[in-house]
Structure formats: structure tokens, C-alpha cells
C-alpha positions in Angstrom: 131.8 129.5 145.3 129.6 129.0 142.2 126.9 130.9 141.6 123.2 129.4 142.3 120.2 130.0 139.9 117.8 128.9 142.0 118.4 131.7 144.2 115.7 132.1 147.6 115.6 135.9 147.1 114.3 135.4 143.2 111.8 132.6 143.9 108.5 132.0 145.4 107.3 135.6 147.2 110.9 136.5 147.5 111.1 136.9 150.9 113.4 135.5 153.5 112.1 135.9 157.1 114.0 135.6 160.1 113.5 131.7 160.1 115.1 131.7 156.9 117.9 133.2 158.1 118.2 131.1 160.9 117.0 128.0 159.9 118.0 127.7 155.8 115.4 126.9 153.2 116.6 123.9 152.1 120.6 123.3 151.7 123.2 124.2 154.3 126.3 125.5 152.5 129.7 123.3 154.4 132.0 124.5 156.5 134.3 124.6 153.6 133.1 126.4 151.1 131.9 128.9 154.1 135.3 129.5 155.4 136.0 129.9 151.7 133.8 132.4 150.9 134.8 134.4 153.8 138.7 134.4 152.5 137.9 135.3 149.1 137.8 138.7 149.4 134.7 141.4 148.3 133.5 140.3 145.2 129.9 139.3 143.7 130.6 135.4 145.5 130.4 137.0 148.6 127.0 138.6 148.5 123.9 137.4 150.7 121.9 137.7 147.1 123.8 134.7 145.8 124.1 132.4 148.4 121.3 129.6 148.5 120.9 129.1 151.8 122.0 131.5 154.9 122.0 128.5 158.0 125.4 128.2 157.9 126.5 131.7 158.7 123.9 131.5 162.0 125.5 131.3 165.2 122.1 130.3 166.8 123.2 132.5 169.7 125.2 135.4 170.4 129.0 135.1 169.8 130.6 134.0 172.6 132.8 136.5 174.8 132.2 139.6 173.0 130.0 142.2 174.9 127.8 142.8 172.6 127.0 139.3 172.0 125.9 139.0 175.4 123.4 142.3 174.9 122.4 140.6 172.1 121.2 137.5 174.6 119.8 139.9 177.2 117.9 141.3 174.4 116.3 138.1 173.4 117.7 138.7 169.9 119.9 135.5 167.6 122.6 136.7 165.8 123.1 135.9 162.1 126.7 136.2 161.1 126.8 136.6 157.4 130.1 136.5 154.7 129.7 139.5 153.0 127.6 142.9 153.0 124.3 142.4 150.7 123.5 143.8 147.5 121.3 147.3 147.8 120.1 146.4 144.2 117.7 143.8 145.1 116.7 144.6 148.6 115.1 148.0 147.0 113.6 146.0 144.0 112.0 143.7 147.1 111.4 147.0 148.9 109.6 148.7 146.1 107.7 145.3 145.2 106.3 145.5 148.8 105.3 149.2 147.8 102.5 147.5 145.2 98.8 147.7 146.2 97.8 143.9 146.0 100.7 142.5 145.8 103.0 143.7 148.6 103.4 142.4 152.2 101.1 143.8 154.6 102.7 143.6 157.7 102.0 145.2 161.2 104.3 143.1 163.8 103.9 144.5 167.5 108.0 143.8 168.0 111.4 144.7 166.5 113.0 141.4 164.3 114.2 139.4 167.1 117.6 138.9 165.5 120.7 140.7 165.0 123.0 140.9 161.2 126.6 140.9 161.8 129.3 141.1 159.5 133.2 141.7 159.6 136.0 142.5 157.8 134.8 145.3 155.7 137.1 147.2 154.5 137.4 151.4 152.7 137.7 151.8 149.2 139.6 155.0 149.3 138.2 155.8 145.7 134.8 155.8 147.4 135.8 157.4 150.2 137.1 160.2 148.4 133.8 160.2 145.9 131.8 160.3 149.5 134.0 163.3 151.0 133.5 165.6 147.3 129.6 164.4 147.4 129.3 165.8 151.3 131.9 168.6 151.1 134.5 166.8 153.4 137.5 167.5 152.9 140.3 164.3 151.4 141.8 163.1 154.9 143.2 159.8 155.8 140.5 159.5 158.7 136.6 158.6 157.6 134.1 161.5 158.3 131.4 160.4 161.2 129.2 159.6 158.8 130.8 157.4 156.4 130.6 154.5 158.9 126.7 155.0 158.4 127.3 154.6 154.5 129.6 151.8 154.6 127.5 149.6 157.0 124.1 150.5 155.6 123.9 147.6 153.3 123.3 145.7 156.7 121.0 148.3 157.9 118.9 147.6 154.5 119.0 144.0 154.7 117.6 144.1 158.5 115.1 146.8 157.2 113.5 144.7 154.5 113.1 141.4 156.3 109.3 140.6 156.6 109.6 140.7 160.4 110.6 144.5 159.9 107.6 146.4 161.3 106.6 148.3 158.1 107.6 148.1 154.8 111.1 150.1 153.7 109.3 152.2 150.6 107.7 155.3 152.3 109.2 155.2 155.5 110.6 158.4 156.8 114.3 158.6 158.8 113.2 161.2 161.3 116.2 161.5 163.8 120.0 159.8 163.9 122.6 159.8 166.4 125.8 159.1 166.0 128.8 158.8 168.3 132.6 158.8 167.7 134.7 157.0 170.6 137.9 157.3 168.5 139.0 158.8 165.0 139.4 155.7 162.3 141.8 155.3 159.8 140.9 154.4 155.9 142.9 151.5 156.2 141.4 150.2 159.3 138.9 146.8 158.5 135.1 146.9 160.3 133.3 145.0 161.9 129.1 145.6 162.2 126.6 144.7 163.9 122.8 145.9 162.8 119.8 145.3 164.9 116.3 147.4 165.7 114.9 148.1 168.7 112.3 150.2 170.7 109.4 150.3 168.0 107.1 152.9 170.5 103.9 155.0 168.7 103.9 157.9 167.4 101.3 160.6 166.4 101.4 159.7 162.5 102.4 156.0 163.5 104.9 153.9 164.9 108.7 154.5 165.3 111.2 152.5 165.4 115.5 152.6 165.8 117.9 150.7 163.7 121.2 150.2 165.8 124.3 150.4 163.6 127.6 149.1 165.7 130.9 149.5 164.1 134.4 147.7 165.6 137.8 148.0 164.9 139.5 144.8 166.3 136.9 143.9 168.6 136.5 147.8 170.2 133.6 149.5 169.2 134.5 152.7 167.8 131.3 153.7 166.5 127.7 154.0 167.1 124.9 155.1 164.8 121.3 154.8 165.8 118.4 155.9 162.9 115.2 156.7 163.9 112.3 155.6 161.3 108.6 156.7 161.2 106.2 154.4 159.6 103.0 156.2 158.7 99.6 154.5 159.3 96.1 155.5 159.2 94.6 155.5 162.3 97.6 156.0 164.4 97.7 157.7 167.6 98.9 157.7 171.1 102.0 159.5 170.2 102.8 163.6 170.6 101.5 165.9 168.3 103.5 168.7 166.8 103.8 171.7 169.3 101.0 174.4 168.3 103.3 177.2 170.1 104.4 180.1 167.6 107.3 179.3 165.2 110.7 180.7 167.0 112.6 183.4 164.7 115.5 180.6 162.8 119.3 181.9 163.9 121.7 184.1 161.7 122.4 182.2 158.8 126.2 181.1 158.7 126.4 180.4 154.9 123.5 179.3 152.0 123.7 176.1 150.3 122.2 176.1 146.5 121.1 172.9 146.6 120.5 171.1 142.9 118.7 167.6 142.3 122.0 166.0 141.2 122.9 166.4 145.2 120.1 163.6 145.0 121.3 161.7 142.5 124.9 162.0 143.2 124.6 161.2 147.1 122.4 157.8 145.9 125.5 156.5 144.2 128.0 156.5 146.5 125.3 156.0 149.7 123.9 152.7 147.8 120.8 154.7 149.4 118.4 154.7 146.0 115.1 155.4 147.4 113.5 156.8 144.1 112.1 159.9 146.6 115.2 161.2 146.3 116.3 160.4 142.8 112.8 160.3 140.8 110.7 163.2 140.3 107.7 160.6 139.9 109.1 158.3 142.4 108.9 161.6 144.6 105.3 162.1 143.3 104.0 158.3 144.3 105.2 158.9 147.6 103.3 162.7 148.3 106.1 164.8 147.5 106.2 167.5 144.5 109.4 167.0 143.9 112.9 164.9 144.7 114.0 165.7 148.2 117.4 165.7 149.9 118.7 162.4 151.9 118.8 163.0 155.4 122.0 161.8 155.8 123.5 163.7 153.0 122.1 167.0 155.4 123.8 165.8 158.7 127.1 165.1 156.3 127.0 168.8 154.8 126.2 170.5 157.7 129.5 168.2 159.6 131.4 169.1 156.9 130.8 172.6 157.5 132.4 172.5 161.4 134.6 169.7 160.4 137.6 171.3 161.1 136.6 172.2 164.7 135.3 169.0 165.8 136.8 166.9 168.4 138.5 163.3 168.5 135.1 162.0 169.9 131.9 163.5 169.7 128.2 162.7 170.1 126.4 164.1 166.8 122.2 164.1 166.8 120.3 165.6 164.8 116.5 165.5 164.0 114.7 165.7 160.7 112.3 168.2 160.5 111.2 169.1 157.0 112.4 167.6 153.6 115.0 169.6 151.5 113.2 170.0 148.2 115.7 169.4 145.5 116.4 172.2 143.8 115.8 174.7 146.8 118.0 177.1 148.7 118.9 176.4 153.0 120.7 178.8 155.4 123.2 177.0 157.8 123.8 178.4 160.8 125.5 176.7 163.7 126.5 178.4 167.5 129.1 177.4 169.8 128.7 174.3 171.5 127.5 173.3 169.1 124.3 173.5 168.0 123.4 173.6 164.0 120.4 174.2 162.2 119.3 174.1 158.5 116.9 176.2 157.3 114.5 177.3 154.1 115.5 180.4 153.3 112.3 181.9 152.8 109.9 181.0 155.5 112.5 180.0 158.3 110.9 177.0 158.7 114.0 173.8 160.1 114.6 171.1 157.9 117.4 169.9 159.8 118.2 170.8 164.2 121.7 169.0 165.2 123.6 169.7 168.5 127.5 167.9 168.9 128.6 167.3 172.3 
């Protein structure tokens, strides 16, 4: 498929909304050249960013006869099947455009996007696999960690994330909470399928929340489940619960103490695709209100997996909430009890950055 200059995502505001997606802008790539660029194998053809127009890959509908396709309909939500994973590159550039007083996107919708991005055939590069398990402190195995999944489908997550209908723009928002769930160890050589939608946008004390769903199939079983929670911050919020004014409870033995360095920013943005400049920028940190860099969530679940890896089971329900950033470079106590519930914690107040429990 030859490239297009006249590209949607580089012209006008930038923006494709759901409609675009849906709909098309103005020229509907054929059936042909579709099923070609679904054959051809990863490469820069197959990226969202360089297609002109998107209404071919929309199924208008749910797929038919797969089970999520019909939640999907229950849901009120069109799905969007598209050839290829997107390019992070230009969905932060949009991102961090949207961050600009005056010239981003004010948006406040009252409803998650009423549509759901699906991909398939994804498959593990094992060199990035094996850069991901050195990065988290997994050990090399031919079965993916519980939270690579996250990492390899997040360029969906990201695409749903900055489409206008998202309820708040992706710069500044804050991943408070993530669950995943295992049904079945998955091999590297095993191809994906993903599904990503958002749901249940509900208030909260310093805004509104919201969950991005990320499915993940292995010939047409779902073998993985990852929901993100994200806080958007808005003046004037309300109506949600405040923190707990109780007394701060005395933080658990510490199991071992991480010396954390800003290159675990740096280093975990490169092979997440995950480049939000608060975790890789010192002034990037700074626009955003923090000091300093700080630590990506999901790089904290990973470590703190990593950690009790070799006493997980087959499948496994892993939560954990976000508490306080890791400031990059800082010190944390892990500590983690039969059952098993894991904390991380700043070594010199006590105070959780990180509370996980794996059932």
C-alpha cells in the first residue's frame, strides 16, 4: 500500500473523532488493497497513521458470533476493526498538542467513546520481550509476564485514549488503579488478538474516572484481561470520596529495597511505547506539578510481579492501586505476605506508592 501525504492525522485540527473512524473522511480504501494490507505483515504500511481513510476497516457492528462482539452490541458500542496497531509517536505529539493552553481540545463528554478498536494478529518480538523482562526484572522464559500483554496492546489503548470523544485529554491524566487477569499462561509464539474499549466514566473527588478495557485472545479464547483505571483532574470536581482522614497504618516489614534511578524512566518508555514526558523529562515532569520524573505505574506492578514470579499460579487475578508517584531517583521497600498481598513503599515516611493483592 503506498504511502499518502495527505494524511487525516497531519491536516486540519488533526483529529479523527469517532465518525471518522466509522464513517471515513473522504476515500474508502478497496477491499483489495485492505485484505492486502492485512497480509503484509508489521511494517510502517500497516499503521493507522498512514492510512487515508479508516471506513473500510469498520464493521458498523459488532463481529458476528464472537461473544464479545455481542457485549460490544449490548453495550451500545460499534466496533472498528483496524489492520495494524498505531503508531505511539503521533498519538503523544496529538496528546501533548491537546496539552497547549489555546490551542488544545477542551473536551468534557458526559459518556465513554461509544465504540470499540479491535485488532488481530499481533504477534511477540522475542528481542522485545526479552528487552521488557531485563527492564522489569523478569526472568527470560518462553511464556509472557502478565503484564506484557498490557504493553503489547497498549498502542490500541492510546489510540482509544486520544480520540476527541475520550472524556479528558491523555497529557496529565493519572492511571490510578489496574487489574489484570490471567485465564491461561501464553506462549511467545502465540499471535493476539485485542479488543480496547472504555467504560464506566463515574466522579471522583479530584474529578472524573474512567476504565479502559484491554481484551486479549488467542484463537478466538480470551486469555487475558486488563482493565486501567484513569483520573482526570478538574477544577471544581466533586461528588466523589475523599481520602480517608484516619491515622496512617504502620507500612509491613520490608521484603527487599529497590534503588530506583531515572533511567528505570527512560528505559521502561522505550520498550512500553509509554513516552509521557512525566516520566522521562525532568521539565516535562515540572509542567505537569511534579519536581521531578516519576516511575510508570505499570513498570511498579511489573517489578513488584517480578519479585513473586516464581510463586505465581497458572491463572491469577492481579490488582493493584496507585497511591503515590515513585520519584525517580528515590529508594522503595517491597514487602509482600502470603496470599498474596504486596505493597511498595517510600522508605522514609512509610507512605504506599503502590498496594496489589493476587488471587
Amino acid at each position: 500500500m503506498a504511502r499518502r501525504s495527505n494524511r487525516p492525522e497531519e491536516s486540519g485540527d488533526g483529529e479523527l473523532s469517532v465518525g471518522d473512524l466509522i464513517e471515513g473522511p473522504t476515500e474508502v480504501i478497496s477491499p483489495a488493497a485492505l485484505a492486502a494490507a492485512r497480509t503484509a505483515g508489521p511494517g510502517p504500511d500497516r499503521s493507522v497513521d498512514e492510512t487515508h481513510d479508516l471506513s473500510a476497516y469498520a464493521t458498523g457492528g459488532p463481529t458476528a458470533g464472537h461473544a464479545d462482539g455481542d457485549l460490544a452490541a449490548r453495550a451500545g458500542r460499534a466496533r472498528v476493526e483496524l489492520p495494524g496497531l498505531p503508531r505511539p509517536g503521533m498519538l503523544y505529539r496529538r496528546a501533548l498538542r491537546d496539552a497547549l493552553p489555546g490551542i488544545g481540545r477542551s473536551r468534557r463528554p458526559d459518556a465513554a467513546p461509544p465504540v470499540e478498536l479491535a485488532v488481530a494478529g499481533v504477534t511477540v518480538d522475542r528481542a522485545h520481550l526479552a528487552g521488557y523482562d531485563r527492564v522489569c526484572g523478569f526472568r527470560l522464559a518462553d511464556t509472557l509476564p502478565a503484564t506484557y500483554p498490557h504493553v503489547l496492546g497498549f498502542p490500541l489503548a492510546l489510540r482509544l485514549m486520544t480520540l476527541p470523544e475520550f472524556p479528558f485529554p491523555l497529557a496529565g491524566v493519572v492511571h490510578v488503579g489496574n487489574r489484570i487477569t490471567v485465564h491461561r499462561p501464553v506462549r511467545a509464539d502465540e499471535p493476539w488478538d485485542f479488543v480496547a474499549y472504555a467504560e464506566n466514566l463515574r466522579p471522583h473527588a479530584r474529578g472524573r474516572q474512567v476504565d479502559v478495557v484491554l481484551v486479549g485472545s488467542v484463537g478466538g479464547e480470551e486469555v487475558w484481561r486488563g482493565v486501567s483505571t484513569y483520573l482526570g483532574r478538574e477544577r471544581g470536581a466533586g461528588g466523589g470520596a475523599g481520602r480517608d482522614p484516619g491515622g496512617r497504618p504502620v507500612p509491613p516489614a520490608a521484603t527487599a529495597h529497590w534503588r530506583l534511578t531515572p533511567r528505570v524512566g527512560t528505559e521502561y518508555a522505550r520498550i512500553s511505547g509509554d513516552h509521557n514526558p512525566i516520566h522521562t523529562s525532568r521539565l516535562g515532569a515540572r509542567l505537569f506539578g511534579f519536581p521531578r520524573p516519576i516511575a510508570h505505574g505499570m513498570w511498579s506492578k511489573a517489578r513488584c510481579l517480578a519479585a513473586l514470579e516464581s510463586r505465581l499460579p497458572e491463572a491469577y487475578t492481579v490488582e493493584v492501586g496507585f497511591k503515590l508517584p515513585v520519584p525517580l531517583p528515590s529508594t522503595v521497600a517491597f514487602s509482600a505476605a502470603p496470599g498474596w498481598d504486596f505493597a511498595l513503599h517510600d522508605t522514609r515516611t512509610g507512605r504506599p506508592h503502590l498496594v496489589g493483592t493476587v488471587r
